[in-house]
N, C-alpha and C positions, 0 to 999 in steps of 0.2 A: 499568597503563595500556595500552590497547589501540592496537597501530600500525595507520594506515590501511593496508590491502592494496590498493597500484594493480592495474586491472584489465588481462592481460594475455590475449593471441590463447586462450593455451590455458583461463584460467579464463573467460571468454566464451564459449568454445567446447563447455565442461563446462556452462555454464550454459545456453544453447542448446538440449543434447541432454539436460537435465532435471536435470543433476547439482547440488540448490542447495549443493552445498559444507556440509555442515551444518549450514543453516541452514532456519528455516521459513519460509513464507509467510505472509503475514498474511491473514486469512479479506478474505473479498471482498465488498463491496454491490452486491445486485443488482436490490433494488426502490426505485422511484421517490423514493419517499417519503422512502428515506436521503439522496439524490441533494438534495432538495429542501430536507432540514433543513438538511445543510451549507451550502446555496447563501445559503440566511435566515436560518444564526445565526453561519456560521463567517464566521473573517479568513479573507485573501487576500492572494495574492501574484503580480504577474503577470513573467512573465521572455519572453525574444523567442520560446521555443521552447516553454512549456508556462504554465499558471494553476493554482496549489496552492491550494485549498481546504482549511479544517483547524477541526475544534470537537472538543470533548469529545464523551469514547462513551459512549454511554448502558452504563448499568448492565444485566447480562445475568448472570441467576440462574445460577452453577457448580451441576451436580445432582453431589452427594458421594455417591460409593461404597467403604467403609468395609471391606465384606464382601459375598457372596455373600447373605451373608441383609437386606440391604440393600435388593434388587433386588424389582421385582413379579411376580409368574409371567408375564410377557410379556419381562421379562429387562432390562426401563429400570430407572431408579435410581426411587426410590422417594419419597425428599424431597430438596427443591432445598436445597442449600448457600448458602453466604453469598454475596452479588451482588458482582462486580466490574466497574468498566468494561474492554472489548476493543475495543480499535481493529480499526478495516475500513479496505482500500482501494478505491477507486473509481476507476474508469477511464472518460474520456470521451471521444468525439471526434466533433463534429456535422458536418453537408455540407461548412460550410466549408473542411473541411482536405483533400476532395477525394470521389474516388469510393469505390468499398467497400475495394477494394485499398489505396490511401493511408492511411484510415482505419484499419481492419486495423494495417495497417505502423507505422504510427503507436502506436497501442496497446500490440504489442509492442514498440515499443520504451521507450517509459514502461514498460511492466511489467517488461522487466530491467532497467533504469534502477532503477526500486521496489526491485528484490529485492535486489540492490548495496546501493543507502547506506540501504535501512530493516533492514537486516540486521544495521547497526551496531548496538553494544550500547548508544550515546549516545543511540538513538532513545527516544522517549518513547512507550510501548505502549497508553498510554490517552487515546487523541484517534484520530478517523475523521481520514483524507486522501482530498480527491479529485483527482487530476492528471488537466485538461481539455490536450485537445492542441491544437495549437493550427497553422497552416500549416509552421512553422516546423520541427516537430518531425520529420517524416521527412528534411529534407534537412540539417539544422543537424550538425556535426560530434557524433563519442558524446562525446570530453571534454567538448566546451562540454554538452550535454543533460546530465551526470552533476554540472557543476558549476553550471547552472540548478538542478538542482532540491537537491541539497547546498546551496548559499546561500539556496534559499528557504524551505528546511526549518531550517535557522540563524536568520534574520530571524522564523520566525515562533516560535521559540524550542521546536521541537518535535524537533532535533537540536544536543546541545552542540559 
């Protein structure tokens, strides 16, 4: 059973300056289109400081390389492997939470928020998340921000 690790000055710190502690990041969406599916098919969760969006990932062909003779003289894999879904996150934050700077600010901080609790090994790796930010999110304290989106990730049953 895995212990929660509270987040202290120095591992915020390491995280910060890029160190994610062993752990990865989840690939990122970045055209419209992902943005849009979530909006029209997924739940929703709203909290004071952010809005979690959340649907199943679509299915995304693993290309299997097995051996070097695998490969096509251009040096790609040669046939795709068996499809699995891979969750993406998506980051949003429209005028209303301020100017470019805020917005900015804002994002970062959802994104180490992100990188924190979807890091957990409880998290469920096959569902897209979009965390919209929201006025709240630059000035609201980090505990309460990390336990917004922890409970909203819980409620929508996509962290045990």
């Amino acid at each position: 059973m895995s212990e929660h690790v509270p987040l202290t000055r120095t591992r915020a710190a390491k995280l910060a300056a890029g160190d994610r502690i062993g752990q990865k990041r989840l690939p990122r969406m970045k055209k419209r289109s992902e943005f849009q599916r979530l909006t029209a098919q997924g739940a929703k969760h709203f909290s004071p400081s952010l809005v979690i969006q959340i649907a199943p990932a679509l299915m995304t062909p693993a290309l299997a390389v097995s051996s070097e003779s695998d490969l096509s003289p251009d040096g790609r894999a040669s046939a795709p492997g068996p499809s699995y879904p891979v969750g993406k996150l998506g980051l949003t934050a429209s005028r209303k939470v301020g100017n470019a700077v805020m917005r900015n600010r804002a994002k970062r901080r959802l994104r180490a928020a992100s990188d924190l609790v979807m890091s957990n090994p409880s998290m469920r790796r096959d569902c897209d998340v979009v965390l919209v930010a929201r006025t709240e999110t630059t000035s609201r304290p980090w505990r309460d921000l990390l336990a917004d989106l922890e409970s909203g990730l819980r409620k929508l049953h996509a962290l045990a």
